[in-house]
C-alpha positions in Angstrom: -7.4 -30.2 16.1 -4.1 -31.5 16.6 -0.5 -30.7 16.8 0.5 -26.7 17.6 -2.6 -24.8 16.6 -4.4 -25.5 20.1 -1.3 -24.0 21.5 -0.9 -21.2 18.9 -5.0 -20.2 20.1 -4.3 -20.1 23.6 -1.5 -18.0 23.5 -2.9 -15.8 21.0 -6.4 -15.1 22.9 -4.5 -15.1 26.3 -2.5 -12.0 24.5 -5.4 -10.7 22.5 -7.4 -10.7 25.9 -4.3 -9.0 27.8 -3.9 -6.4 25.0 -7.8 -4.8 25.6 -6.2 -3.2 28.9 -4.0 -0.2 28.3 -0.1 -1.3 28.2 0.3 0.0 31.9 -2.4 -1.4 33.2 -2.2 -5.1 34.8 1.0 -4.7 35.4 2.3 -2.9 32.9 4.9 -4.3 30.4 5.6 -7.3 33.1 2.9 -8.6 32.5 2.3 -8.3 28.4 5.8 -8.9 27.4 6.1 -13.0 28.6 2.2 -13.4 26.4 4.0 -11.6 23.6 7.2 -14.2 23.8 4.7 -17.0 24.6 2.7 -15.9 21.5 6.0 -15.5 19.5 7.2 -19.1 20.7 4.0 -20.9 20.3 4.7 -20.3 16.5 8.5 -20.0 16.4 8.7 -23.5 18.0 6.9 -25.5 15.6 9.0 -24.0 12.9 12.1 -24.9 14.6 11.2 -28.6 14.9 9.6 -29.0 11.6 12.6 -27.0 9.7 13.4 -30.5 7.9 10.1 -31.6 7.1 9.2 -32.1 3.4 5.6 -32.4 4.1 3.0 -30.7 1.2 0.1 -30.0 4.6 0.1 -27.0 6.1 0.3 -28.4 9.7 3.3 -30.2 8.9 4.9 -27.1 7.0 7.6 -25.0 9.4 7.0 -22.0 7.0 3.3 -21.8 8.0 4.2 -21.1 11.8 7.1 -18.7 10.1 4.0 -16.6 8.9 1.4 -17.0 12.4 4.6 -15.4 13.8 3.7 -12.2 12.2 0.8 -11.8 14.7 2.9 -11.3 18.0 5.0 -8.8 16.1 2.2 -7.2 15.0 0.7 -7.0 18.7 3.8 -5.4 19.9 3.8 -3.2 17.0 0.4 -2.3 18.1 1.7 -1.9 22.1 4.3 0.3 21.1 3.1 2.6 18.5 -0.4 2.3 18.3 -2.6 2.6 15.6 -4.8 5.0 13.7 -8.8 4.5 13.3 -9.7 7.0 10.4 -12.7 7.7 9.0 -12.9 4.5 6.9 -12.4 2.4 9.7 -14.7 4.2 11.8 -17.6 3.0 9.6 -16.8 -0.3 10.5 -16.7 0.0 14.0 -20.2 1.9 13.4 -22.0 -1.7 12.3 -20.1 -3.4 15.2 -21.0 -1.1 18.1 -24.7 -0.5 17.1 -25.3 -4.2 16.3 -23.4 -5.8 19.8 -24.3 -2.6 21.8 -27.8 -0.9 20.4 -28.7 -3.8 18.4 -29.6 -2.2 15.4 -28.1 -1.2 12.3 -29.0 2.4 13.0 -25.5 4.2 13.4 -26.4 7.8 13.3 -26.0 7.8 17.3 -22.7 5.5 16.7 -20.9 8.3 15.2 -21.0 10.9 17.4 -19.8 7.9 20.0 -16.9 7.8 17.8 -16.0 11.7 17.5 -18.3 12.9 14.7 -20.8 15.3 14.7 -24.5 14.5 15.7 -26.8 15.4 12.9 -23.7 16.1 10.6 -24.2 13.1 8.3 -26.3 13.2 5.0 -28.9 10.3 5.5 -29.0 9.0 2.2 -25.0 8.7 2.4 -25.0 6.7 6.0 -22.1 4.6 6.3 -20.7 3.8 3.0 -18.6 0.9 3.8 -19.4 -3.0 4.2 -20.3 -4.9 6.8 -18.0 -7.9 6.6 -15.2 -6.3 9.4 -17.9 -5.8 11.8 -19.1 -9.4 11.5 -15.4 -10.8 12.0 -14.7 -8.3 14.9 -17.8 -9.2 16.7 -16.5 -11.9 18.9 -13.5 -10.5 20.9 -15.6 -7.3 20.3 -18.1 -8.7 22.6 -15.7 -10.2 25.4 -14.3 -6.6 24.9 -18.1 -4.9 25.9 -18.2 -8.0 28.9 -15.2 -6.8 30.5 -14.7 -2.9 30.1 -15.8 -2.6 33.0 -13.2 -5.0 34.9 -10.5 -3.8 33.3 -11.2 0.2 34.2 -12.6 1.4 30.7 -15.5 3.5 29.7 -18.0 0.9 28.2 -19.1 3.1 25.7 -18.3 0.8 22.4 -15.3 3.1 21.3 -12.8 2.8 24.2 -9.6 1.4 23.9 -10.7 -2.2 24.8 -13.3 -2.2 21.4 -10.6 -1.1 19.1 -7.9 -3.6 20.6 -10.5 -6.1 20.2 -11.5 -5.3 16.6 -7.5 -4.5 16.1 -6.5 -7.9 17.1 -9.2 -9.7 15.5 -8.0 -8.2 11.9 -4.2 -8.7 12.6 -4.9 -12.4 13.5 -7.0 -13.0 10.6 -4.1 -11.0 8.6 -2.2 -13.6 9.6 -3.9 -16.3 8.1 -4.6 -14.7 5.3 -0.4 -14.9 4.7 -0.5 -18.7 5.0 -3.4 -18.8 2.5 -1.4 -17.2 0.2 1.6 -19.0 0.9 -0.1 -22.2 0.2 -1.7 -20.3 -3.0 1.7 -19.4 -4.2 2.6 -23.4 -3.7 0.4 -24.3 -6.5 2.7 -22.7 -9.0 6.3 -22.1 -7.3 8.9 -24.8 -5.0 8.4 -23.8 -0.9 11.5 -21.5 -1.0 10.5 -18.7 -3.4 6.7 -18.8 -2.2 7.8 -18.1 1.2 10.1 -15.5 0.4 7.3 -13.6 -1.8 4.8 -13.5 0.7 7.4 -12.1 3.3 8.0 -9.6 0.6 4.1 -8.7 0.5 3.9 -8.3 3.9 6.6 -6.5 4.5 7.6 -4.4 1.0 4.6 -3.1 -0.1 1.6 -1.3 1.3 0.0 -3.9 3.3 1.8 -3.4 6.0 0.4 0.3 7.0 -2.6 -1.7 6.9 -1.7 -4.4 9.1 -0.1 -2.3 11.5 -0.3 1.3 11.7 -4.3 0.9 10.5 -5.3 -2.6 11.0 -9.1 -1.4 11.4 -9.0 -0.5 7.8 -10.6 -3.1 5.6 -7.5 -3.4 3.4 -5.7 -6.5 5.4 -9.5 -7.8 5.9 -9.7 -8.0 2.0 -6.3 -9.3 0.9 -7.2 -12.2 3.7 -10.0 -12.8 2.5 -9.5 -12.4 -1.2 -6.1 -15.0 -0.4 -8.9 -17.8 0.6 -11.1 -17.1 -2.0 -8.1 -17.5 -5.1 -7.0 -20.3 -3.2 -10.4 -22.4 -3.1 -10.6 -21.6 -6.7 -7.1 -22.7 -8.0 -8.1 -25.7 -6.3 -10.4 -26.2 -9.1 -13.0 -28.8 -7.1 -15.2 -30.7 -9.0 -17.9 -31.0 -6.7 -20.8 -28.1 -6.5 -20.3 -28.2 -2.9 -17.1 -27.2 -3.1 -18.1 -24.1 -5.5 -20.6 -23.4 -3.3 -18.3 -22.7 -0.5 -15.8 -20.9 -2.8 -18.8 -18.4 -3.6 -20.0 -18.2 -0.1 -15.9 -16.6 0.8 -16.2 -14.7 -2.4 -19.3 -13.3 -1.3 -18.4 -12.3 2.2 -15.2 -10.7 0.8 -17.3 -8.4 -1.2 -19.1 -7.5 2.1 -15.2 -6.4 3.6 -15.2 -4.4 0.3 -17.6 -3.9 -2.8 -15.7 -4.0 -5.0 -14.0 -7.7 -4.4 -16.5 -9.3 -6.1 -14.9 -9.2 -9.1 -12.9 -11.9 -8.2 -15.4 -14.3 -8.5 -14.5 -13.9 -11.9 -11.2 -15.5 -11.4 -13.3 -19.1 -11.3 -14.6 -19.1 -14.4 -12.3 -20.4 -16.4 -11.8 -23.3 -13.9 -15.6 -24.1 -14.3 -16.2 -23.5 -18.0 -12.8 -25.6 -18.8 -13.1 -28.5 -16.7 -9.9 -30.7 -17.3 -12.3 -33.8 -16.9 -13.5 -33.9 -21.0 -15.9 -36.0 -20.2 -17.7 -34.0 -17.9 -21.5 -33.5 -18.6 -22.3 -29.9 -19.3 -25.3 -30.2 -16.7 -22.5 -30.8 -14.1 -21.1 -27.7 -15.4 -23.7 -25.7 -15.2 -24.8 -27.1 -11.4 -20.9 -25.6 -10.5 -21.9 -22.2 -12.3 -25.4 -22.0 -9.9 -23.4 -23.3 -7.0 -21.0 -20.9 -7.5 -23.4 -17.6 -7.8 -26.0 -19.2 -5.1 -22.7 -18.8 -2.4 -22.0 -15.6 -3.8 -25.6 -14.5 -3.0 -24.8 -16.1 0.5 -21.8 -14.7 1.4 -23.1 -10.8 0.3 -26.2 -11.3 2.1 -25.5 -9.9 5.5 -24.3 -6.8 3.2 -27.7 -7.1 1.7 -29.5 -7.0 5.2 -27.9 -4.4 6.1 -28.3 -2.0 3.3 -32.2 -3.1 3.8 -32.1 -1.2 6.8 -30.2 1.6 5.6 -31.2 2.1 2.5 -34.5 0.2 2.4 -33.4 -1.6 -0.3 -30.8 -4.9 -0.7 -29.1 -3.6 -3.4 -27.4 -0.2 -3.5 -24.8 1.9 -4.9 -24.2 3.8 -1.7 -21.0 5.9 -2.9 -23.3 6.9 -5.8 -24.3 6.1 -9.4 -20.9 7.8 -10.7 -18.6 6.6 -8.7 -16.9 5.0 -11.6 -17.8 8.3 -14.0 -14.9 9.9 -13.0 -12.9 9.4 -16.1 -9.6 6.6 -16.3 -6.3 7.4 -14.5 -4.9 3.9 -16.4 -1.3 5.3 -16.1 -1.5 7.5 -13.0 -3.3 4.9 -10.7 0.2 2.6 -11.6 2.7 5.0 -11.3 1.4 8.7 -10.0 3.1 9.7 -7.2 0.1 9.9 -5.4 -0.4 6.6 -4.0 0.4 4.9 -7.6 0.5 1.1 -7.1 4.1 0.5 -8.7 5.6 3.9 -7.3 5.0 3.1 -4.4 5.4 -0.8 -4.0 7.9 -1.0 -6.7 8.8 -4.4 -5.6 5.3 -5.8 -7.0 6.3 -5.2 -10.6 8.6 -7.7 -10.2 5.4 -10.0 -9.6 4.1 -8.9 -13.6 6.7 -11.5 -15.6 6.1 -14.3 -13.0 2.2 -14.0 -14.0 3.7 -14.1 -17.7 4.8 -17.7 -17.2 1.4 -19.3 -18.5 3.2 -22.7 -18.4 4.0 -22.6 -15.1 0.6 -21.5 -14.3 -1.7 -23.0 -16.4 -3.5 -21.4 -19.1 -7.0 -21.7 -16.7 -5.1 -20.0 -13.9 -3.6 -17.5 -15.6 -6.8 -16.6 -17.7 -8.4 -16.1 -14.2 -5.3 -14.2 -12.0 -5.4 -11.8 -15.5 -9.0 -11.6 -15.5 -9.1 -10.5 -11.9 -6.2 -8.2 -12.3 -7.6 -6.6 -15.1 -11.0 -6.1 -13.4 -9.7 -4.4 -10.1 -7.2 -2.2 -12.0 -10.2 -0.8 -14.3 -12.4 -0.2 -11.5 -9.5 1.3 -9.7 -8.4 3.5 -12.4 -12.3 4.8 -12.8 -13.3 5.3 -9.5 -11.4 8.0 -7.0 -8.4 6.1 -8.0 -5.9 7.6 -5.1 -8.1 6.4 -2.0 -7.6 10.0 -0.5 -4.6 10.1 2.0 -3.9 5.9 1.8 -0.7 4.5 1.8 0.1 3.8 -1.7 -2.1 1.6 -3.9 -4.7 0.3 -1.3 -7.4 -0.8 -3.2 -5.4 -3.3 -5.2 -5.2 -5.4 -1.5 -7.5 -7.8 -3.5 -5.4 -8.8 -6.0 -2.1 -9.3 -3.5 -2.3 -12.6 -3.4 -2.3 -13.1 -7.0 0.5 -10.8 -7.3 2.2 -12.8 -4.8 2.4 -15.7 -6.8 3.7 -14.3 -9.7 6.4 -12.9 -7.5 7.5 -16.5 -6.4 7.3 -17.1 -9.9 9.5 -14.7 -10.5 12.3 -15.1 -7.7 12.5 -19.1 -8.7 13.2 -18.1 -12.3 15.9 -15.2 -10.6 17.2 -18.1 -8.6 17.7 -20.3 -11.0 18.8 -17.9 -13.6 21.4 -16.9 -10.5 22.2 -20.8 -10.4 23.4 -21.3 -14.4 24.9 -17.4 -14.7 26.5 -17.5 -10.7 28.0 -13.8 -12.0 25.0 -11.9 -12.5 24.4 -10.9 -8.7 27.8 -9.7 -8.2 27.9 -7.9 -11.6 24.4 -6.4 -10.3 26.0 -5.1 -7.1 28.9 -3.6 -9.2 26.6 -1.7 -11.3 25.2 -0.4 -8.4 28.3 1.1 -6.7 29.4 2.2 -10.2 25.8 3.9 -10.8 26.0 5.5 -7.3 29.9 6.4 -7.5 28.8 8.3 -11.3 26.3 10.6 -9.8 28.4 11.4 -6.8 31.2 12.4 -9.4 29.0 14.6 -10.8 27.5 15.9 -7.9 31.4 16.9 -7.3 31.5 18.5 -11.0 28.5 20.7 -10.0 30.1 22.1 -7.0 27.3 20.1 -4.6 29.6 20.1 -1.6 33.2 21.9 -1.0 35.4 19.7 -1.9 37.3 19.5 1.0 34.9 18.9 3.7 32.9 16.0 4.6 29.7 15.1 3.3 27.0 13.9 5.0 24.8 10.6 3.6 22.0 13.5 3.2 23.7 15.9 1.0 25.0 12.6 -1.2 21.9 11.2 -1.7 20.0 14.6 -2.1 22.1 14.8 -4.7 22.2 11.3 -6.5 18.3 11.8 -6.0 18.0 15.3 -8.0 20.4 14.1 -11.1 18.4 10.9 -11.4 14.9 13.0 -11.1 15.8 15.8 -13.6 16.9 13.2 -16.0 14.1 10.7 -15.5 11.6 11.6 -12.7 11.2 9.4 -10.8 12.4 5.3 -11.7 9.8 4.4 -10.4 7.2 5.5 -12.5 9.5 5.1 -15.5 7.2 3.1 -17.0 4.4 5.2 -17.0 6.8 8.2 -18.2 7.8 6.4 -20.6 4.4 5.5 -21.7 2.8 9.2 -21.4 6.4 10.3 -23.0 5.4 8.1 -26.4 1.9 10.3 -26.5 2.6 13.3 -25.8 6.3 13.6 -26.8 6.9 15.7 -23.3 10.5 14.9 -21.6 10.1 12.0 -19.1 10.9 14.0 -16.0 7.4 15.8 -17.1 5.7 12.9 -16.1 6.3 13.4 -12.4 6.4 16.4 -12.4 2.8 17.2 -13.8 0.9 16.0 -11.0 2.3 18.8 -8.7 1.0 21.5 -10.9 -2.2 22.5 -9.0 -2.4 26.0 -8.5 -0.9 28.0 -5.6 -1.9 31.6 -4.1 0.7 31.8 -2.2 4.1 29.9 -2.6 7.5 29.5 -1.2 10.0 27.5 -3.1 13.3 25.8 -1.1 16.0 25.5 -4.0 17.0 21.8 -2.8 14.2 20.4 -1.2 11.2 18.8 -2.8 11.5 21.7 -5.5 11.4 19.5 -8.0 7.7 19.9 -9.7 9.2 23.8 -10.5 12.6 24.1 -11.8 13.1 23.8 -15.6 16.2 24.7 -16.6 19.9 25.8 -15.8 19.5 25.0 -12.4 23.0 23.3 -10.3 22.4 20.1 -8.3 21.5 21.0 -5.2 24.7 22.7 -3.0 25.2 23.2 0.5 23.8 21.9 4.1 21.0 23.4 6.7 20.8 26.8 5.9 22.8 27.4 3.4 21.0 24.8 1.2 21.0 26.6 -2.3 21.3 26.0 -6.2 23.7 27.9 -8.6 22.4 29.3 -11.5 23.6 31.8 -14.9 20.0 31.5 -16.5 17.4 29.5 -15.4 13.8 28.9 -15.6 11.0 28.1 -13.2 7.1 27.5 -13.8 4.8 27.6 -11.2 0.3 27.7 -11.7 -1.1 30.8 -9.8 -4.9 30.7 -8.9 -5.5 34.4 -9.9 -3.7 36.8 -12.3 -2.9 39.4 -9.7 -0.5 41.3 -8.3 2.6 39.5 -6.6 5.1 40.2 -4.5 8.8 38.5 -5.2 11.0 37.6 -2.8 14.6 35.9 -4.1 16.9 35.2 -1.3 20.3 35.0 -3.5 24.0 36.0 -2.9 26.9 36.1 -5.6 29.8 38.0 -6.7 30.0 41.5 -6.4 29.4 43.6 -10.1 27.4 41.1 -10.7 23.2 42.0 -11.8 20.6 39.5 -10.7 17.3 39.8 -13.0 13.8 38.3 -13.0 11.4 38.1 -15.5 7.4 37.2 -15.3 6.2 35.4 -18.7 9.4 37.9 -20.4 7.8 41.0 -18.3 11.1 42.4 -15.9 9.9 42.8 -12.5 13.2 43.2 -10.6 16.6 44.0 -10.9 19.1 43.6 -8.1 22.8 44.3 -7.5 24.5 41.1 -6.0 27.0 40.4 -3.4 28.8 37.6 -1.2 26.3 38.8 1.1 23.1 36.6 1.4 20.1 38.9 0.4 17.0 39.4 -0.5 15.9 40.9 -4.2 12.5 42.6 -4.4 9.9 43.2 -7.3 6.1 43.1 -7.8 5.0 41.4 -10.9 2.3 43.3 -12.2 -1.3 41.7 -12.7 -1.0 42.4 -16.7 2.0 40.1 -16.5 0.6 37.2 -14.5 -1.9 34.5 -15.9 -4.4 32.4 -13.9 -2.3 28.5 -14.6 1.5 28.1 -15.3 3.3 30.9 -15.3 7.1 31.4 -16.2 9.9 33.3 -14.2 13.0 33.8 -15.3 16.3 34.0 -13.7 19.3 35.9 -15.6 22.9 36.3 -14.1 24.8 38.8 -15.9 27.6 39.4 -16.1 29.5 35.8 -16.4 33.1 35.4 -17.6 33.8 32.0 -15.8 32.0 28.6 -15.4 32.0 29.6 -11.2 30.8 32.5 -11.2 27.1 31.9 -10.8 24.0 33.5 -8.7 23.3 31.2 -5.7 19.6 30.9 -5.5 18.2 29.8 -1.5 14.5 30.9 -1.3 11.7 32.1 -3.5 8.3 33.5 -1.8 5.2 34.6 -4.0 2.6 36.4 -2.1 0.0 38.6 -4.1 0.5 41.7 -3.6 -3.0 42.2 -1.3 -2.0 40.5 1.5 1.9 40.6 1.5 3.6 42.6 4.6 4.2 46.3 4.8 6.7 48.5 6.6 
């Protein structure tokens, strides 16, 4: 191999082999900070002296070295922070210590190694996840088991040299798998864009948890993985060899995770619709076997494995209904638990690049489409919000592809920018008059004294709460907007019905994360610290108990004095308090005949009120049933 790349190895195993000693070991940070520049410049470098090259080869391309650059940043990320090994990820390093270390597939002993529970694991449930990461971390892994000892760590297969190891492996290969998509996004979009939308999927959505704060999760494994596989395909070879291999990397990504096979779908239309008419169908059909014999390649270490697990090559192991749990097709796109658009916003931006079926190609876009749709079905089906991921994990497969149709979409921004030179200006001015709206009404509501200063906190608390009563959240406007069209609910409904599980006992903060509960007549939020709070006259709050009980109420709440402060349970009065300046706290019980198991209604009633200021100010509400509340 010529030109940087022998260069860009050395430094990166010289730093990857550094990295499997604790940071203040070998001489602490004087000795890993000059690999981590070395590393940085080996790639940096390159990029510099290639920055007015033209060439179309990834060698000669600055913008690939731009990308290997990631993996120094990603090491020091690593030094600095360090990283999480969950559960997930913990299956993974399973296969990879019992196959370098026990040599067997038998990882009941492995996780107790790892911090589980001997004996704790159902058998016919043993390691759910794939074997593909263990296969990739199984070099350095091994150096890792060869010098443990050296280097002053336990060589038991989980010490901090075997997770370095298996952490750098994946952030290297992470690394790659940005060029890969780079020069996947080069098929369809000029150098410029592609660049900047694979900077923008590393960096603005939720691959980055994944290649940094838990990089032995199979998530950045995937979207590497699944970035070769697209990018063989869009190639569109006409040689069965060259299918072959494009199935063999389709296969092995399905053995990082199950559920990327589906992409093998993607080649299709690139095989059925040859652009060469005169093609004979039999060479067709040799390209459709050569394709599925690679799959079958690529899967069968997975196979193998589940042989010895399960005693049989194929297997469901996270069970026959794992895609029986009914579709989420809105809530797995814009839920604010770990929707894909709430919380990487910046990919719907990729949706009208993937639109332009000139630009792509009707073959590649019947593919990218057919890939998306797959993924986001199975998604939606299956136990659609990964547990506590970051955002929309499981669509890592379909990054890449996303990724292009972000390019797509910048180079028609850009040149839209280049005929109408106004329209980013007159964006930024919208902006500032948006923001300068809802802070003028933020004043109106009495958020802040008007003649103090007001922190950036209190300001955007407040633009925050107007924009989320009126419309939940923007980000998941579009699925408000859709559910909104069913149902006929408000959109701020949207949001706010997925916090609406049931609570025994409850304390709501008027002005912090309160959202999911207030109604009506509530104030923006007003105040700072302490004396957070919301104004009200008459206002309404619903909240889901688990048992129709008795409860105690607890309304922390000052106003003016002569003023009566009332609350209601679904219309039943269970208090009735005399208010002052004073903060202070208004009793009741809410009887069990008045409460209901689900939502239940309390309302707030000010009285009396002769002027637009005088309201009740509202700071805390507890709900504790009645059982186990304190006594005097």
């Amino acid at each position: 191999m010529k030109g940087p790349f022998p260069w860009i190895a050395v430094a990166w195993l010289a730093l990857s082999i550094r990295g499997l000693a604790p940071v203040p070991s070998l001489g602490g940070w004087t000795s890993l900070l000059p690999l981590v520049l070395l590393a940085l410049a080996s790639c940096l470098i390159p990029a510099w002296r290639l920055r007015r090259c033209s060439s179309e080869k990834t060698a000669s391309d600055p913008s690939t070295f731009l990308l290997l650059a990631h993996f120094p940043l990603w090491a020091m990320f690593y030094f600095t922070l360090g990283a999480n090994h969950g559960v997930d990820a913990i299956d993974h390093l399973e296969f990879v210590r019992s196959a370098v270390i026990d040599h067997d597939l038998d990882v009941r002993n492995d996780d107790a190694v790892f911090g589980g529970t001997p004996g704790a694991i159902d058998p016919s449930q043993i390691n759910m996840h794939g074997v593909g990461p263990a296969i990739l971390w199984a070099p350095l892994y091994s150096a890792a088991h060869v010098l443990c000892g050296v280097i002053g760590q336990s060589c038991n297969g989980a010490s901090r040299p075997y997770l370095a190891a298996s952490t750098f492996t994946s952030m290297m290969l992470s690394a790659w798998g940005l060029v890969a998509t780079y020069r996947l996004a080069l098929l369809f979009a000029p150098r410029g864009p592609a660049l900047v939308s694979v900077f923008g999927v590393a960096w603005g959505t939720f691959l980055w948890w994944y290649l940094t704060f838990e990089p032995t999760m199979s998530h950045n494994l995937s979207f590497a993985a699944s970035a070769l596989a697209f990018l063989l395909i869009c190639r569109a070879p006409s040689r069965a060899a060259a299918w072959f291999f494009a199935g063999v990397v389709v296969g092995f990504t399905a053995s990082i995770r199950f559920a990327d096979v589906l992409i093998g779908a993607a080649a299709l239309p690139f095989i059925l619709a040859s652009p060469h008419t005169q093609r004979p169908r039999q060479e067709t059909l040799k390209s459709l076997l050569a394709l599925g014999l690679g799959v079958v390649v690529g899967f069968a270490p997975q196979m193998f494995a589940w042989s010895r697990i399960f005693g049989a090559p194929l297997v469901i192991p996270h069970g026959n209904d794992f895609l029986d749990r009914g579709s989420a097709a809105i809530d797995v796109l814009f839920s604010p638990q770990a929707g894909l658009f709430t919380w990487s916003p910046l990919l719907l931006l990729a949706l009208p690049g993937l639109l332009f079926f000139r630009r792509l190609g009707w073959r590649a876009a019947t593919g990218f489409w057919t890939a998306i749709l797959l993924i986001y079905i199975t998604n939606a089906r299956a136990y659609w919000w990964a547990g506590d991921g970051f955002g929309g994990r499981r669509f890592c497969t379909i990054l890449p592809v996303l990724a292009v149709g972000l390019a797509l979409s910048i180079d028609a921004l850009t040149r839209a920018a280049q005929r109408r030179p106004l329209l980013a200006p007159a964006g930024l001015v919208m902006f500032a008059a948006g923001w300068n709206l809802l802070l003028a009404e933020g004043q109106r509501q009495y958020a802040w004294a008007w003649d103090v200063p007001v922190t950036f906190t209190q300001m955007t608390r407040v633009a925050a709460d107007l924009i989320s009563r009126g419309t939940g959240s923007p980000l998941a406007l579009p699925g408000a907007l859709a559910e909104s069209l069913q149902t006929g609910k408000p959109l701020a409904d949207y949001e706010n019905s997925k916090f609406r599980r049931v609570f025994s006992i409850l304390t709501v903060r008027f002005g912090e994360d309160d959202m999911p509960f207030l109604k009506t007549g509530f104030s923006v939020p007003q105040g700072q610290g302490e004396g957070l709070h919301r104004s009200i006259r008459e206002a309404r709050i619903e909240i889901a108990l688990h048992r129709a009980e008795d409860y105690r109420i607890t309304l922390d709440t000052a106003g003016l004095s002569g003023q009566t402060l009332r609350i209601a349970v679904n219309d039943v009065q269970v208090a009735e308090c005399g208010l002052t300046a004073q903060r202070q706290a208004c009793e009741g019980v809410a009887p069990s005949r008045a409460v209901r198991t689900g939502v239940n209604e309390i309302a707030i009633r000010v009285e009396p009120v002769r002027h637009d200021r005088e309201k009740a100010r509202l700071y805390t509400l507890r709900l504790i049933p009645e059982r186990s509340a304190p006594r005097e």
